[in-house]
N, CA, C and O atoms as a MOPAC input file, in Angstrom:
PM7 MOZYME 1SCF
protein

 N     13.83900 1   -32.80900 1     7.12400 1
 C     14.00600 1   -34.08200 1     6.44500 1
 C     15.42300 1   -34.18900 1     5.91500 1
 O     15.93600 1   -33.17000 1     5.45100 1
 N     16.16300 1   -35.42600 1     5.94100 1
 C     16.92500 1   -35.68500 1     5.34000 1
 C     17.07000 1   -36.29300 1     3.84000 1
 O     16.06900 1   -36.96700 1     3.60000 1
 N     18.20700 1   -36.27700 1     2.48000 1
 C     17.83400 1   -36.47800 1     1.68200 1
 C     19.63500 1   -37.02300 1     1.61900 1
 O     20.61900 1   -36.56200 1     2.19900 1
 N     19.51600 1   -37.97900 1     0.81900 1
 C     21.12500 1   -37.85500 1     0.27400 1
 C     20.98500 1   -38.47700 1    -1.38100 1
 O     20.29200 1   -39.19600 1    -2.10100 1
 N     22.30100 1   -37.53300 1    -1.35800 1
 C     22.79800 1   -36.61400 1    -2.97500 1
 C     24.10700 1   -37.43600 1    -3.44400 1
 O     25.19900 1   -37.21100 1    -2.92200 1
 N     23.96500 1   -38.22600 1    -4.27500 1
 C     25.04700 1   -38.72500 1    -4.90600 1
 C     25.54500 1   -38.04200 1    -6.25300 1
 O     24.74900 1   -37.63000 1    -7.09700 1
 N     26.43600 1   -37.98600 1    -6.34100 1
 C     26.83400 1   -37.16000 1    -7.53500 1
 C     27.80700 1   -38.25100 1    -8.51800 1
 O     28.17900 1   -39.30200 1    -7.99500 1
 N     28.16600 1   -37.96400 1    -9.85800 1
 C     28.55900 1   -38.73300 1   -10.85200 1
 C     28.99800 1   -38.08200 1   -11.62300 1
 O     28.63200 1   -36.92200 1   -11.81200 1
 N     30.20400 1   -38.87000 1   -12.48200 1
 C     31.22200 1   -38.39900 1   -13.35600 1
 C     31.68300 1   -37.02200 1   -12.72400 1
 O     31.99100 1   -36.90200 1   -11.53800 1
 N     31.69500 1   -36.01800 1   -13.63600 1
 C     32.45300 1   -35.14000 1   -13.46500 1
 C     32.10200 1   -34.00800 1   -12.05900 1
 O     32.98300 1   -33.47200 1   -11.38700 1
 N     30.84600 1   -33.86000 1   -11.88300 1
 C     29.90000 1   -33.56400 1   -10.55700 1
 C     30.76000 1   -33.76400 1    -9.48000 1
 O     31.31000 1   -32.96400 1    -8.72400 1
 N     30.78100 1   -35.28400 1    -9.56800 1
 C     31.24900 1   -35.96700 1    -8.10200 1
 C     32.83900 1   -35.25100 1    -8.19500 1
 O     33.25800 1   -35.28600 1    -7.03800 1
 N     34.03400 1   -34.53700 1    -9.20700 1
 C     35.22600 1   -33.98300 1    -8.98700 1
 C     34.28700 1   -32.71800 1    -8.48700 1
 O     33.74700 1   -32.99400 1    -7.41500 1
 N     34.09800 1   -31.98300 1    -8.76300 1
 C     33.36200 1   -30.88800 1    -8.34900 1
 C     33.00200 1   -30.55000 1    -7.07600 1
 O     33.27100 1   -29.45400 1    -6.58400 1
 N     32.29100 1   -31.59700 1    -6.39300 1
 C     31.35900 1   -31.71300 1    -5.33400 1
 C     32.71000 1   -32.05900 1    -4.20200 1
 O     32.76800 1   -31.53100 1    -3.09200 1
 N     33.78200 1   -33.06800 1    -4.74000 1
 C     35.06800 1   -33.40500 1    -3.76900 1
 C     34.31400 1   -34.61200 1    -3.38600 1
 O     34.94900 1   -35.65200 1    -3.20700 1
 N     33.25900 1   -34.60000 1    -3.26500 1
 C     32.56500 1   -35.98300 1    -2.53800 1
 C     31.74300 1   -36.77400 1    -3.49100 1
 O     31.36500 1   -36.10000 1    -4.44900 1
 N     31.22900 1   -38.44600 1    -3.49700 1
 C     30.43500 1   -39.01300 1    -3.72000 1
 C     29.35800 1   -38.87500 1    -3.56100 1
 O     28.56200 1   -38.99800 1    -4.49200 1
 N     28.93900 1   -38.53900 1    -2.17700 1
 C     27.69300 1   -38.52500 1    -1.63200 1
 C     27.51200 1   -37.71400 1    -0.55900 1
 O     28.47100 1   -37.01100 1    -0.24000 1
 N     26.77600 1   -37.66000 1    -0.09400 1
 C     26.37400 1   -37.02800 1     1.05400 1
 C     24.96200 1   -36.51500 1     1.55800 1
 O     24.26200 1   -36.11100 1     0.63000 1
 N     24.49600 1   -36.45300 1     2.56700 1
 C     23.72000 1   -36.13900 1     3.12100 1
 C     22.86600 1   -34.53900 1     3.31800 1
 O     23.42900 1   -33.80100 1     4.12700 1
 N     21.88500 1   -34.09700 1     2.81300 1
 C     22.25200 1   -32.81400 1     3.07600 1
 C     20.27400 1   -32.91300 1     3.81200 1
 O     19.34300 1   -33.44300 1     3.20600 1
 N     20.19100 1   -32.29300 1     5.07600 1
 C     19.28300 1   -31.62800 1     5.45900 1
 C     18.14000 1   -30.49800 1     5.03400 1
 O     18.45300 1   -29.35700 1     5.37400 1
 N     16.91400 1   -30.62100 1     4.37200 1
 C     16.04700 1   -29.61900 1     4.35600 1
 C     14.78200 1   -29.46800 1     4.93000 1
 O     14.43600 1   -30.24100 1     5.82400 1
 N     13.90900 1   -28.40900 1     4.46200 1
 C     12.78500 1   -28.49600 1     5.75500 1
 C     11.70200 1   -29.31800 1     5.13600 1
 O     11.57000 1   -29.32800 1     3.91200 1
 N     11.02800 1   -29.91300 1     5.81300 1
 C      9.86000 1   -30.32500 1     4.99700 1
 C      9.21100 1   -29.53100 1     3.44600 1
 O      9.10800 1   -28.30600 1     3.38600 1
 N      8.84700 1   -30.37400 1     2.35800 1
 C      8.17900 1   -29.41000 1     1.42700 1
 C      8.88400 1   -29.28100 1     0.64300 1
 O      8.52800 1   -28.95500 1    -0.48900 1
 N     10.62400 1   -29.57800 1     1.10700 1
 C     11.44300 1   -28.72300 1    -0.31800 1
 C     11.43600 1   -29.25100 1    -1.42000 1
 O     10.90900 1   -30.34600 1    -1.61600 1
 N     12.14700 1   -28.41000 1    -2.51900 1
 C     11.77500 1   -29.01000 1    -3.68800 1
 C     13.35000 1   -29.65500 1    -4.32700 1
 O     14.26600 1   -29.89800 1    -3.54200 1
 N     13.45300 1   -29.81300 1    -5.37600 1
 C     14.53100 1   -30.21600 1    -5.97900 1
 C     15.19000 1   -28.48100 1    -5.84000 1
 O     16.15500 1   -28.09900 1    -5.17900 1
 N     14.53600 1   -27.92000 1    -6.46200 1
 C     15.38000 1   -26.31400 1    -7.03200 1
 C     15.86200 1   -25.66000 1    -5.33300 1
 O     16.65800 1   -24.73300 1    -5.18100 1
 N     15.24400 1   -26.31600 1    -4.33000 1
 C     16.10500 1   -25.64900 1    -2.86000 1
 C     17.15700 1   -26.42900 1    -2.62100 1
 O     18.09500 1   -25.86200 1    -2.05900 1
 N     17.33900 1   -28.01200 1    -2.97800 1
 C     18.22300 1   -28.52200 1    -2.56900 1
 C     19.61500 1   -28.53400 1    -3.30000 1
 O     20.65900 1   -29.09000 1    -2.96200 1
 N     19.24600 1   -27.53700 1    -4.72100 1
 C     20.33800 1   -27.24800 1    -5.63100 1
 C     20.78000 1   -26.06200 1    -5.36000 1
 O     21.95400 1   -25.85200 1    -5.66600 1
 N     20.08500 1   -25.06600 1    -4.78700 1
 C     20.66800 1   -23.22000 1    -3.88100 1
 C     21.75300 1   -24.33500 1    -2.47900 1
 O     22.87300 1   -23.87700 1    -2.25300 1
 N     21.54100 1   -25.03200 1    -2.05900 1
 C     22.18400 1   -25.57400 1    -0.77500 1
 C     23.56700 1   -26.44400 1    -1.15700 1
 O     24.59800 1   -26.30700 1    -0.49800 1
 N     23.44900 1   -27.49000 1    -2.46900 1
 C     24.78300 1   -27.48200 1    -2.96800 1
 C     25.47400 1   -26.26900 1    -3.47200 1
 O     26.56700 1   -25.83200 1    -3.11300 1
 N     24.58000 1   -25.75000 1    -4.44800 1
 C     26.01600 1   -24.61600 1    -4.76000 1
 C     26.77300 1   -23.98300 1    -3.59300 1
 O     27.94400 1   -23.62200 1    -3.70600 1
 N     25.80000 1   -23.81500 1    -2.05000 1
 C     26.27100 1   -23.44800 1    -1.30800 1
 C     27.77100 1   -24.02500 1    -0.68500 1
 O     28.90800 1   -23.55500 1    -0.63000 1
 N     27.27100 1   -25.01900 1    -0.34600 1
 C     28.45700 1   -26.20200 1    -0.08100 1
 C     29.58500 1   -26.16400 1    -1.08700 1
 O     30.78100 1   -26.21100 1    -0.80000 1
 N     28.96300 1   -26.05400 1    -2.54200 1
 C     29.94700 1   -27.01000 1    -3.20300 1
 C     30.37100 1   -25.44600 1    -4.62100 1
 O     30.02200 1   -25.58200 1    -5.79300 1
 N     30.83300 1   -24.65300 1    -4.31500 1
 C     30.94400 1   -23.39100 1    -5.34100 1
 C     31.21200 1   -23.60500 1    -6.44200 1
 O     30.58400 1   -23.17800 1    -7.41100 1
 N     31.94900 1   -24.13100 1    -6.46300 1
 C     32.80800 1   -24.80700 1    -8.10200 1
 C     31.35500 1   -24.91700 1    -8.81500 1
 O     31.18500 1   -24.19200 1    -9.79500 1
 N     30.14800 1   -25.87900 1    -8.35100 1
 C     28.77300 1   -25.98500 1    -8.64800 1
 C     28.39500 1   -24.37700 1    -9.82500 1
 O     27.98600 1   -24.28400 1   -10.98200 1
 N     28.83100 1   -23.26400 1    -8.67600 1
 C     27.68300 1   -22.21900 1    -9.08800 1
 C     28.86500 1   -21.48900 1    -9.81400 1
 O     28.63300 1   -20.30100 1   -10.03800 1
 N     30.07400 1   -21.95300 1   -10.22300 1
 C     30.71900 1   -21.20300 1   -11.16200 1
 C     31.19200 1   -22.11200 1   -12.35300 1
 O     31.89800 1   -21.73600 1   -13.28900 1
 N     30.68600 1   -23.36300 1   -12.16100 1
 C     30.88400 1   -23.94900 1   -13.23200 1
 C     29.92400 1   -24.79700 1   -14.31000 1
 O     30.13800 1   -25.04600 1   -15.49600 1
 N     28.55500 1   -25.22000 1   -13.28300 1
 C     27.40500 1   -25.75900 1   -13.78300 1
 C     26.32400 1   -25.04500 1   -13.62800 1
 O     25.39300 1   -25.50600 1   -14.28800 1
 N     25.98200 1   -23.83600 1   -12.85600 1
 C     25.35400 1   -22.96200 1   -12.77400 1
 C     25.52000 1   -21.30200 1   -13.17100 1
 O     24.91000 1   -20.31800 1   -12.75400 1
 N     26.51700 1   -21.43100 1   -14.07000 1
 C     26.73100 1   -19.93800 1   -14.14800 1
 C     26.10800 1   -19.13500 1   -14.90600 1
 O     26.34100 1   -17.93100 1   -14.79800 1
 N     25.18600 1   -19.60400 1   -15.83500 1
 C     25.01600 1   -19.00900 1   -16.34800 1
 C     23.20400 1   -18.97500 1   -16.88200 1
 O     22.72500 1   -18.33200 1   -17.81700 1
 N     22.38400 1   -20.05000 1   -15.76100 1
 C     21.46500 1   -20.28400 1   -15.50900 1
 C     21.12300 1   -21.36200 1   -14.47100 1
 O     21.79900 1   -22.35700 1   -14.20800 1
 N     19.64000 1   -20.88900 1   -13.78200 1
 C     19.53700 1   -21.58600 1   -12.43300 1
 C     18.72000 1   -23.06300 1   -13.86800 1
 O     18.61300 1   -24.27500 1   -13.68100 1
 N     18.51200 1   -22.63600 1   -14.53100 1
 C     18.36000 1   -24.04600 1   -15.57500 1
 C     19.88800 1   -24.59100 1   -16.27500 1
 O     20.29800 1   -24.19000 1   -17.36400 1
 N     20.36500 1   -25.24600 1   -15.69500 1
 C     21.34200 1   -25.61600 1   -16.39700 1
 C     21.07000 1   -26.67900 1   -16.93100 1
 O     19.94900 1   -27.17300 1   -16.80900 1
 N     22.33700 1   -27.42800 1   -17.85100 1
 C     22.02600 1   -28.92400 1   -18.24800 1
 C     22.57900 1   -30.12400 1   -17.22600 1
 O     23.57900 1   -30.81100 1   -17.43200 1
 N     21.56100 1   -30.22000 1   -15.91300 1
 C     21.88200 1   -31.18000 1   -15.23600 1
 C     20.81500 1   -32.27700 1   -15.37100 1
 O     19.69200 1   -31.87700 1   -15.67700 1
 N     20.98200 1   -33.55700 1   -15.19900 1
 C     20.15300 1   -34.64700 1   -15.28300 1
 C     20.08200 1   -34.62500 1   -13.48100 1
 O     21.05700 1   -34.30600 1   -12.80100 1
 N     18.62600 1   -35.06200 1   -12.85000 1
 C     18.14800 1   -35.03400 1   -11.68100 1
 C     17.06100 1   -36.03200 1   -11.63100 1
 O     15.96600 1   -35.93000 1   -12.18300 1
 N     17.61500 1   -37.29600 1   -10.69200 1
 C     16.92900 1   -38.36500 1   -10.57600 1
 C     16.69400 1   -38.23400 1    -9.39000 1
 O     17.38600 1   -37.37100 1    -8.85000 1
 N     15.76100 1   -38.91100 1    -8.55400 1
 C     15.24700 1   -39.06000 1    -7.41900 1
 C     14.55800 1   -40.17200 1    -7.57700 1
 O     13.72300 1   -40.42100 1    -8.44600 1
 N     15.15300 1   -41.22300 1    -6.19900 1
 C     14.96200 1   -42.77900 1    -6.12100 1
 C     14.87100 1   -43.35200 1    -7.82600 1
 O     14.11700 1   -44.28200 1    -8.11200 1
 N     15.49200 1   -42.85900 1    -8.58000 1
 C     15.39500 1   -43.70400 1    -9.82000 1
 C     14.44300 1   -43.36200 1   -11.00400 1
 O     14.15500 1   -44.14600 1   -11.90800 1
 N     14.05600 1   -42.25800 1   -10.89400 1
 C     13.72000 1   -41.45800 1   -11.73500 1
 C     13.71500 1   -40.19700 1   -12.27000 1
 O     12.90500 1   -39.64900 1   -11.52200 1
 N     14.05900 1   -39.37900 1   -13.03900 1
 C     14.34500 1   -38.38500 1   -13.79100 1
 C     13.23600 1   -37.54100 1   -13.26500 1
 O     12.09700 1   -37.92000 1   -13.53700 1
 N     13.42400 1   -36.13900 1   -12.34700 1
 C     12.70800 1   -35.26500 1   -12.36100 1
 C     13.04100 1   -33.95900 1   -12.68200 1
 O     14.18900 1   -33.69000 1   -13.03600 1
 N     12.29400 1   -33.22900 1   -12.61200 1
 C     12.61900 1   -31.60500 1   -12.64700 1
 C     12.87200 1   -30.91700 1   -11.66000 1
 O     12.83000 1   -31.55200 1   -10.60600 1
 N     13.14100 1   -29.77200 1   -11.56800 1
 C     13.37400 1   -29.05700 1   -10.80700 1
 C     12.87400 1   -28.51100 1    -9.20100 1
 O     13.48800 1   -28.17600 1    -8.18700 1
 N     11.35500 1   -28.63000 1    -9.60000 1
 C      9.94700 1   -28.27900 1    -8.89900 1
 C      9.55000 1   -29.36200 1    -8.43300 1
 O      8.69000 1   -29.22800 1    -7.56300 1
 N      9.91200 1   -30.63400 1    -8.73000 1
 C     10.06000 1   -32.41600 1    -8.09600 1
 C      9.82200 1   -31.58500 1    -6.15300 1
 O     10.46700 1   -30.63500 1    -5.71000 1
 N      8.86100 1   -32.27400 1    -5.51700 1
 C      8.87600 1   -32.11200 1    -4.14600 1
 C      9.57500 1   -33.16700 1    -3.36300 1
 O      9.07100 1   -34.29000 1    -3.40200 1
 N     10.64700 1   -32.99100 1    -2.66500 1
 C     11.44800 1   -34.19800 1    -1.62500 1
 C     10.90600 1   -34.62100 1    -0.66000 1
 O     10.35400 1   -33.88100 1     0.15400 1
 N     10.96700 1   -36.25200 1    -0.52500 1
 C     10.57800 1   -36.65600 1     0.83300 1
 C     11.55400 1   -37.24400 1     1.68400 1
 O     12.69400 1   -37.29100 1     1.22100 1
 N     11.39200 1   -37.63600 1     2.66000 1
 C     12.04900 1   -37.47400 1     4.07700 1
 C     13.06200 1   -39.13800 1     3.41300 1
 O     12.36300 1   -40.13400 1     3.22500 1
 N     14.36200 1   -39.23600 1     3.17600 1
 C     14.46200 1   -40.53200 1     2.96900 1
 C     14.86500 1   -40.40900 1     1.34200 1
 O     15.49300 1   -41.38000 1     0.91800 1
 N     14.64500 1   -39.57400 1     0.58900 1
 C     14.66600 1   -39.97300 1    -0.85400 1
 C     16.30200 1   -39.39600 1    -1.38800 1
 O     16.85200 1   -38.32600 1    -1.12600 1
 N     16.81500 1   -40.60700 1    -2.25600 1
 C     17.84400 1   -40.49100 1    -2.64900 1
 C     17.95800 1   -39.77400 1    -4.06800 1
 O     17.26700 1   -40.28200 1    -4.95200 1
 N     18.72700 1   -38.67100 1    -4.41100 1
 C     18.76800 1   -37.99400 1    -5.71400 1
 C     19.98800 1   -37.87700 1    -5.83600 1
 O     20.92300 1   -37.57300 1    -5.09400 1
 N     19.77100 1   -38.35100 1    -7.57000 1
 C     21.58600 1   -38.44500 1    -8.25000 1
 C     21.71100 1   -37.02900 1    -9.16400 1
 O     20.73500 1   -36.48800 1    -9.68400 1
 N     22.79200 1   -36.64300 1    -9.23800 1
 C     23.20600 1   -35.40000 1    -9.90700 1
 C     23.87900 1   -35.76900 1   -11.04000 1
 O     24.82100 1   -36.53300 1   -10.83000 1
 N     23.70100 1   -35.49000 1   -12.06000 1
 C     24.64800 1   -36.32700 1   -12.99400 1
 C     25.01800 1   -35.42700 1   -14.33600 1
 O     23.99400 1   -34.79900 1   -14.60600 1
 N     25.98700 1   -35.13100 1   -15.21600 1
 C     25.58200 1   -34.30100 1   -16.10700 1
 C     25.22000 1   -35.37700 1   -17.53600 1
 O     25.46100 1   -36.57400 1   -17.69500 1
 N     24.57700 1   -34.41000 1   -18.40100 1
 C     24.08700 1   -35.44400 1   -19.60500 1
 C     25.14300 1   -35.91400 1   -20.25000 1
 O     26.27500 1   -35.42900 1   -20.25800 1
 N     24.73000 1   -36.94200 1   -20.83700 1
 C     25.29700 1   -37.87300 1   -21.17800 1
 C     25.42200 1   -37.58400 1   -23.21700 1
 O     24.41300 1   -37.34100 1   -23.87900 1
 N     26.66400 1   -37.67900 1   -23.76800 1
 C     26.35200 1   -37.33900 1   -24.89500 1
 C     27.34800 1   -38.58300 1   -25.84500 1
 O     28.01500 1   -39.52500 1   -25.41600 1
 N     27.13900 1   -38.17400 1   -27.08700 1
 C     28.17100 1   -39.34300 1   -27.74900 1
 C     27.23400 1   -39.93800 1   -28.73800 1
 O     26.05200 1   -39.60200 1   -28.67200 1
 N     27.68800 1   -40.93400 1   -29.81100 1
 C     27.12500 1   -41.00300 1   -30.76400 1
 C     27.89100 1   -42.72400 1   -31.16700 1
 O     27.58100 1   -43.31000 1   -32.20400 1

């Protein structure tokens, strides 16, 4: 299945890209398609992942906020985003 990954604010310097497309097998979950960016994208696993596979990332899919363990379907768009803070 295909899935594409838009990324935001500071992510998207990170990632080098906006968006993109990334391929997994049927079944996957959110937490496989985040082992496959860091792959791609390292800066990821030394800068938003370093220091837990829980980091503080916000993870939407088609427009809603999921977790980690969220199952992907063939077609579904997920944004990467980091939280948002300020007062």
């Amino acid at each position: 299945m295909k899935v594409k990954v838009k990324y935001f604010a500071r992510f998207r310097e990170l990632a080098g890209v906006s968006e993109e497309i990334v391929e997994l097998p049927d079944g996957a979950k959110v937490k496989d398609l985040i082992k496959i960016i860091k792959g791609r994208h390292p800066k990821f696993k030394d800068e938003v992942f370093e220091q837990s596979e829980d980091a503080d990332v916000n993870v939407s899919r088609n427009g809603s906020y999921v977790n980690f363990d969220e199952e992907l379907k063939d077609g579904d768009v997920v944004a990467l985003f980091p939280p948002a803070s300020g007062g």
